[in-house]
C-alpha positions in Angstrom: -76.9 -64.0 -48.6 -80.3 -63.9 -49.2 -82.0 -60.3 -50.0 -85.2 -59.4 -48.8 -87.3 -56.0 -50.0 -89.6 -54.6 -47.3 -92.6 -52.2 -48.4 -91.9 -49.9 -45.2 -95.6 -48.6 -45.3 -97.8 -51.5 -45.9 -95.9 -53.3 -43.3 -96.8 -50.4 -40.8 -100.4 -50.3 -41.8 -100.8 -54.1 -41.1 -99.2 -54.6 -38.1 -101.1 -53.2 -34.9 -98.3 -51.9 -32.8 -97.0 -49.8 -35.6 -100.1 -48.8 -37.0 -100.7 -47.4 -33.1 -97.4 -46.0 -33.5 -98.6 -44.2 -37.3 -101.8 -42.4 -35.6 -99.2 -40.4 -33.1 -96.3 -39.6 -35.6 -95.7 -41.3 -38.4 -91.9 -40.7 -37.9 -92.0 -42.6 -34.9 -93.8 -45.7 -36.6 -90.8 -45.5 -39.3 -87.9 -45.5 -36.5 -89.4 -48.4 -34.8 -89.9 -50.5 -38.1 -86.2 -49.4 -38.5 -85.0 -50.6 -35.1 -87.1 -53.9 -35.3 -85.5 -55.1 -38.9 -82.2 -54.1 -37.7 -81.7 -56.5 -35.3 -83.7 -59.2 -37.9 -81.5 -58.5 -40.7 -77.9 -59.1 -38.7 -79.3 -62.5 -36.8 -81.0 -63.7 -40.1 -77.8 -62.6 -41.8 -79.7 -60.7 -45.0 -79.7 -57.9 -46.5 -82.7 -56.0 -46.7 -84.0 -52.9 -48.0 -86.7 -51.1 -46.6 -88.9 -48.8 -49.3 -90.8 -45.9 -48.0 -93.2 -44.4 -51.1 -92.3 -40.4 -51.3 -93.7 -40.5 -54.7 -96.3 -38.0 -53.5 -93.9 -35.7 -51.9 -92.9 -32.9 -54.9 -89.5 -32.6 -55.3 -88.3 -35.6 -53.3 -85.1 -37.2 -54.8 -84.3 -40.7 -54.2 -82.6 -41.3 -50.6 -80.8 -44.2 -49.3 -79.8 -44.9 -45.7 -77.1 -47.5 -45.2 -78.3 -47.9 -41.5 -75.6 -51.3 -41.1 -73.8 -53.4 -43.3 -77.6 -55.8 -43.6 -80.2 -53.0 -43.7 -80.8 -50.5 -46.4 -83.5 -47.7 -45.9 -84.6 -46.0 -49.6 -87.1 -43.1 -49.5 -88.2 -43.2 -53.2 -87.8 -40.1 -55.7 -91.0 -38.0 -57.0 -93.6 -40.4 -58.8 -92.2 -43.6 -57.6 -93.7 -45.8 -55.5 -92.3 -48.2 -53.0 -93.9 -51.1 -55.5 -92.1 -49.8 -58.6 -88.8 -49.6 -56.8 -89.2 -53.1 -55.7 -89.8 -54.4 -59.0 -87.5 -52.6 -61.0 -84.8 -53.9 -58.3 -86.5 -57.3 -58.4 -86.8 -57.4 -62.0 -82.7 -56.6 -62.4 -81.8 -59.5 -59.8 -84.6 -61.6 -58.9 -83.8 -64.7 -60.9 -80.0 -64.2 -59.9 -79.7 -64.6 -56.1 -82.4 -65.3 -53.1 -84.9 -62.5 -53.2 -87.5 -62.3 -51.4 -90.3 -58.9 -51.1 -92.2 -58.7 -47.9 -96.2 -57.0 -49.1 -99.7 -57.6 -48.1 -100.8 -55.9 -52.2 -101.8 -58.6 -53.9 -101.1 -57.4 -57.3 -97.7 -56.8 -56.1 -97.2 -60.4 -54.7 -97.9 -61.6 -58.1 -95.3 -59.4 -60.2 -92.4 -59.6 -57.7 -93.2 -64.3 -58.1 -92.7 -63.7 -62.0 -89.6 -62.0 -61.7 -88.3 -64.5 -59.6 -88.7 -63.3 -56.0 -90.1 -65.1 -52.8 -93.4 -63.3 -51.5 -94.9 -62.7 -48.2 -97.6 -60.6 -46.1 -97.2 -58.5 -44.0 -98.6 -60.6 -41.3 -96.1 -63.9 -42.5 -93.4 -61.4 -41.8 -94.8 -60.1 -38.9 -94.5 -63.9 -37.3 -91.1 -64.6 -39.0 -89.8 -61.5 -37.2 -91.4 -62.3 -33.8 -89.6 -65.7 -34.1 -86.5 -64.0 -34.5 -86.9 -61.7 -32.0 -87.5 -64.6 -29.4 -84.5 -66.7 -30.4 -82.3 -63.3 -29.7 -83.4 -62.9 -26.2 -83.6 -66.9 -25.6 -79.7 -66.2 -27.2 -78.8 -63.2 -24.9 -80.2 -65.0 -21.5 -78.0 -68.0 -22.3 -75.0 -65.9 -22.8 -76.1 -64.1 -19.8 -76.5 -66.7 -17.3 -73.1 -68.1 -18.9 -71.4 -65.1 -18.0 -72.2 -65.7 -14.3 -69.1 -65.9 -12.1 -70.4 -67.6 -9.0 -71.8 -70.9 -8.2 -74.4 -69.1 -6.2 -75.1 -67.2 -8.8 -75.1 -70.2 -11.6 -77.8 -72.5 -9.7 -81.7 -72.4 -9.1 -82.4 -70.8 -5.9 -84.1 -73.7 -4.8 -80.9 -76.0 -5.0 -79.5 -73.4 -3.1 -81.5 -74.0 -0.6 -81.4 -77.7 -0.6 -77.4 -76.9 -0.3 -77.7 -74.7 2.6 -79.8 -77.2 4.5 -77.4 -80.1 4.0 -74.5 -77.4 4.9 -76.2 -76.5 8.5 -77.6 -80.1 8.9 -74.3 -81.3 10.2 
């Protein structure tokens, strides 16, 4: 299973709907984040942490969130930042299993590859996810329409109407 670190703030500061999300309540940009790599990490079948920097918050202890069995939310302790957490965690498995860290820092990108991780922007992820979440609802319509009972209900309406007409032609 392959494991994939998310930094939780950079991603909402580079992508639009979130960052929209950040300038009401930053709360709300963190819940939606949450939601959207929920439903990423069970159809990709990952696990995935999420890092949110508190390192500025005094007296924060290190927090984890086991939101499902695929998606891990950590608020980070008092002086450490989401990029530290990563590659300490990194650092201890990267070269072991599939990792891969999710950044738009540079600097970060380059440490995480050395330790043996896969990197990507922000913006990579941003399109990754989008994919994803288009093959779910392309998924959930099929199992939808396949959940029809009815012949009416299973054909185009137009056939239906080429049916009707043949029906009352006779």
């Amino acid at each position: 299973m392959k494991t994939i670190f998310v930094d939780g703030y950079n991603v909402i500061n580079s992508w639009s709907d979130l960052r929209a999300a950040k300038d009401i309540n930053l709360e709300i940009a963190r819940q939606k984040l949450i939601e959207i790599l929920e439903n990423y990490a069970v159809y990709n079948n990952c696990k995935l942490y999420l890092v949110f920097d508190a390192h500025l918050k005094k007296g924060s202890l290190e927090k984890r969130e086991e939101i499902n069995s695929n998606i891990i939310v950590v608020y980070t302790k008092e002086g450490e930042t989401a990029d530290s957490f990563i590659e300490k965690n990194v650092n201890n498995i990267g070269r072991k299993i599939d990792v891969s860290v999710v950044t738009s820092d540079s600097l970060e990108q380059q440490v995480v590859f050395q330790r043996g991780a896969t990197r990507m922007s922000s913006l990579e992820f941003y399109h990754e996810v989008t994919c994803s979440e288009q093959a779910i609802k392309k998924k959930l319509n099929k199992i939808k329409s396949s959940n029809k009972s009815t012949l009416e209900e299973r054909l185009d309406k137009d056939i239906l109407e080429v049916l009707e007409k043949i029906r009352r032609s006779d």
